[in-house]
MIPA-612334 format. One record per residue (C-alpha): residue number from 1; x, y, z. Coordinates in nm, 4 decimals, padded with zeros to 6 digits. Layout:
# residues N
NUM; X; Y; Z $
...
//
This chain:
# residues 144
1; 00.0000; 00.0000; 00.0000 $
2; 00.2966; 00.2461; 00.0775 $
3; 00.5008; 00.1896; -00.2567 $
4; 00.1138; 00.2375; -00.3907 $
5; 00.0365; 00.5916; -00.2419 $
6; 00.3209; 00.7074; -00.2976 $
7; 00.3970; 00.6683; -00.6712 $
8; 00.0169; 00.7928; -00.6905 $
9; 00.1423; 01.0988; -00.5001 $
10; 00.4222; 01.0969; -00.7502 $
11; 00.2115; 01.1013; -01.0354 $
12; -00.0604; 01.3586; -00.9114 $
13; 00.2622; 01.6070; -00.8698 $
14; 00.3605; 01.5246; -01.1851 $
15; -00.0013; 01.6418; -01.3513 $
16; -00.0637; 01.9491; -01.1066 $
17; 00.3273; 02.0733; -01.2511 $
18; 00.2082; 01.9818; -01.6041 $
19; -00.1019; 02.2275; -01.5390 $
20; 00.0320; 02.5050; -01.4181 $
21; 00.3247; 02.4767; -01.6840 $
22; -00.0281; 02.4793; -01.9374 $
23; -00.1942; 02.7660; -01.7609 $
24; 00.1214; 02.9610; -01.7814 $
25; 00.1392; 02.9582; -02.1410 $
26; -00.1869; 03.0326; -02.1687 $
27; -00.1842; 03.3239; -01.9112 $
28; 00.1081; 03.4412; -02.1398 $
29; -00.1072; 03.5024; -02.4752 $
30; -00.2164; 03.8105; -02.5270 $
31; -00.3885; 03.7643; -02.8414 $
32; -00.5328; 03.8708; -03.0640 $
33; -00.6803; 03.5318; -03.1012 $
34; -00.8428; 03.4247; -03.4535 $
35; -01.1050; 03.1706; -03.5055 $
36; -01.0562; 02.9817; -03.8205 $
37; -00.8496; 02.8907; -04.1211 $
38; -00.6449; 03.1385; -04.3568 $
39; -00.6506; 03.0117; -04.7260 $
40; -00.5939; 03.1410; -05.0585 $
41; -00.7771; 03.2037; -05.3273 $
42; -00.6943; 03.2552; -05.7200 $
43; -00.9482; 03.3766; -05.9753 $
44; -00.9629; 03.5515; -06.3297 $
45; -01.0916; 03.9042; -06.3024 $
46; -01.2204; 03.8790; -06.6731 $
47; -01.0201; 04.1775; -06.8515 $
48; -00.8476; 04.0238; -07.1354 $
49; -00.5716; 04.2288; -07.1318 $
50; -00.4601; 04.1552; -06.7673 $
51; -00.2359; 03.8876; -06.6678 $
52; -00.4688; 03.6264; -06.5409 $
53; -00.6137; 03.6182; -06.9212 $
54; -00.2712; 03.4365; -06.9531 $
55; -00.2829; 03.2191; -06.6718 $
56; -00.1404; 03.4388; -06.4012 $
57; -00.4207; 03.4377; -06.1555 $
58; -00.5108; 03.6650; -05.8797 $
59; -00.4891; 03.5462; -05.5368 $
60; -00.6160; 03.7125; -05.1914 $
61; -00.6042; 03.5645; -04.8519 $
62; -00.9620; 03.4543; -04.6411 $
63; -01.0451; 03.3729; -04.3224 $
64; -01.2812; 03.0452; -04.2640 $
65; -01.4285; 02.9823; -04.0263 $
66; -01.7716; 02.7930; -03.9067 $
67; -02.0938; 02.9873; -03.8105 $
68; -02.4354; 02.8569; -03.6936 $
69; -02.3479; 02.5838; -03.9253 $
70; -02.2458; 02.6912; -04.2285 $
71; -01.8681; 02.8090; -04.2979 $
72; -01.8017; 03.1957; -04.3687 $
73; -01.5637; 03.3392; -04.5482 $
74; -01.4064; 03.6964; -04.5006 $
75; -01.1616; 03.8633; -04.7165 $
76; -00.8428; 03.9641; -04.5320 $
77; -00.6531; 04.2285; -04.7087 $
78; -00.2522; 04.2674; -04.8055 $
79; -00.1965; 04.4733; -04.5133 $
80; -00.3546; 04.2126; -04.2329 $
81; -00.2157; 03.8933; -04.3933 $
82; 00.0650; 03.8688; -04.1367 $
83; -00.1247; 03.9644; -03.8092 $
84; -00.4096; 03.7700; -03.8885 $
85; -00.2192; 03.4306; -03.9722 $
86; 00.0002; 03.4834; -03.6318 $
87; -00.3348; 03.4928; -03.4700 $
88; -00.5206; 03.1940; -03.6316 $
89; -00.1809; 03.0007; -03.4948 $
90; -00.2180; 03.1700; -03.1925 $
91; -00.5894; 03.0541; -03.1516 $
92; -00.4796; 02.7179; -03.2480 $
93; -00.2037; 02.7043; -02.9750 $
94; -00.4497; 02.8456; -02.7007 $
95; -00.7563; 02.5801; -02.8101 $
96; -00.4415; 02.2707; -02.8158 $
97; -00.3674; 02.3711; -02.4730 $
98; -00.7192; 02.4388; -02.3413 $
99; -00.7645; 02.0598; -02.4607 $
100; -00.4755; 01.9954; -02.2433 $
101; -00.5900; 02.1555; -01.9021 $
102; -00.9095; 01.9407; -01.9752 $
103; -00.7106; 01.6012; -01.9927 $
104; -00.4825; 01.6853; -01.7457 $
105; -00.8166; 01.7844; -01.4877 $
106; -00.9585; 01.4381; -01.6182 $
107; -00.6620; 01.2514; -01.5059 $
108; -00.6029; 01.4391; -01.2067 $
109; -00.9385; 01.3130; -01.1196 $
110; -00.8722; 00.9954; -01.2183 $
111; -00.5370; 00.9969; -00.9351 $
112; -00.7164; 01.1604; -00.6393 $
113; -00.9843; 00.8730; -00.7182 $
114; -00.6677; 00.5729; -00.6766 $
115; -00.5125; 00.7748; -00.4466 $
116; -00.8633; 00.7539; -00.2199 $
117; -00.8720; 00.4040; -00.2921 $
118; -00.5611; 00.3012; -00.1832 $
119; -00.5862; 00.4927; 00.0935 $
120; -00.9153; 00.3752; 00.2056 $
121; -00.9064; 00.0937; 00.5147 $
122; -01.2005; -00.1127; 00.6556 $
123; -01.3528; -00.0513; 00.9705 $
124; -01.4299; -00.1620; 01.1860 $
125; -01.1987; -00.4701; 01.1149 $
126; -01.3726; -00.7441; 01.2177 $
127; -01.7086; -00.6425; 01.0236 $
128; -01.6521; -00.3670; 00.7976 $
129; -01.8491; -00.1306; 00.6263 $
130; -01.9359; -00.1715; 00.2800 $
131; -01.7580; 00.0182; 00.0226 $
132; -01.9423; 00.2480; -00.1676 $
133; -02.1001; 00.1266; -00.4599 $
134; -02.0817; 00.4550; -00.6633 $
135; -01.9036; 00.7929; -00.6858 $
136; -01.9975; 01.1219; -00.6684 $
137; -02.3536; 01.2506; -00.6213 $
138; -02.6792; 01.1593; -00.8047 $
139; -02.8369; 01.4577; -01.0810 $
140; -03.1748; 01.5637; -00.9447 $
141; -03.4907; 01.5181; -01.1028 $
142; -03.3258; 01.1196; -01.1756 $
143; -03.5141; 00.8731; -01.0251 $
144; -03.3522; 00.5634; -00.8310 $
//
């Protein structure tokens, strides 16, 4: 049981320095965050003197990004290219580490849980209680 505890105590230090090392890099954005996908597009403006008459096509930049369903597309101009694709990476990076606080949480869980199991001991020793047959607390408005 000791060996047991305390490599669960080894591992729950573990994920709570994991966390904060998260929520420091997330506490260290400061944005501007972009939702969404930066893509190119190439078209023919239909002069026929221009160069995409020849095969030299126009391109712009656009933002993608999902709303209410459907995707939307806005244009992003010369001038914003840069600062918007830092912060679609930058979004990306926050949302990849926001899924990491969640796992981490989950399996912190998941070692306070052991670690209460391992630490749990009958009594009283010659006729015990019963050990609970479920965790945590019932919804309301559920019946048994």
């Amino acid at each position: 049981m000791k060996t047991d505890t305390s490599r669960l105590r080894q591992r729950l230090a573990q994920a709570r320095d994991e966390q904060h090392r998260q929520l420091d890099l997330l506490l260290g954005e400061h944005g501007p965050l972009f939702r969404g996908t930066l893509g190119t597009r190439s078209r023919v403006c239909g002069k026929p003197s221009c160069r995409c008459a020849k095969g030299e096509r126009h391109e712009s930049k656009y933002l993608s990004a999902s709303d209410g369903g459907s995707v939307r597309q806005v244009h992003v101009p010369a001038r914003d290219e840069v600062s918007v694709a830092l912060g679609v990476e930058r979004y990306r990076r926050f949302r990849e580490g926001r899924t990491r606080l969640r796992e981490l949480a989950v399996r912190q869980l998941e070692l306070v849980d052991a670690l209460g199991q391992a630490l749990l001991a009958p009594y009283p020793t010659d006729n015990p209680l019963p050990p609970p047959k479920r965790g945590g607390r019932r919804k309301q408005g559920k019946e048994a």
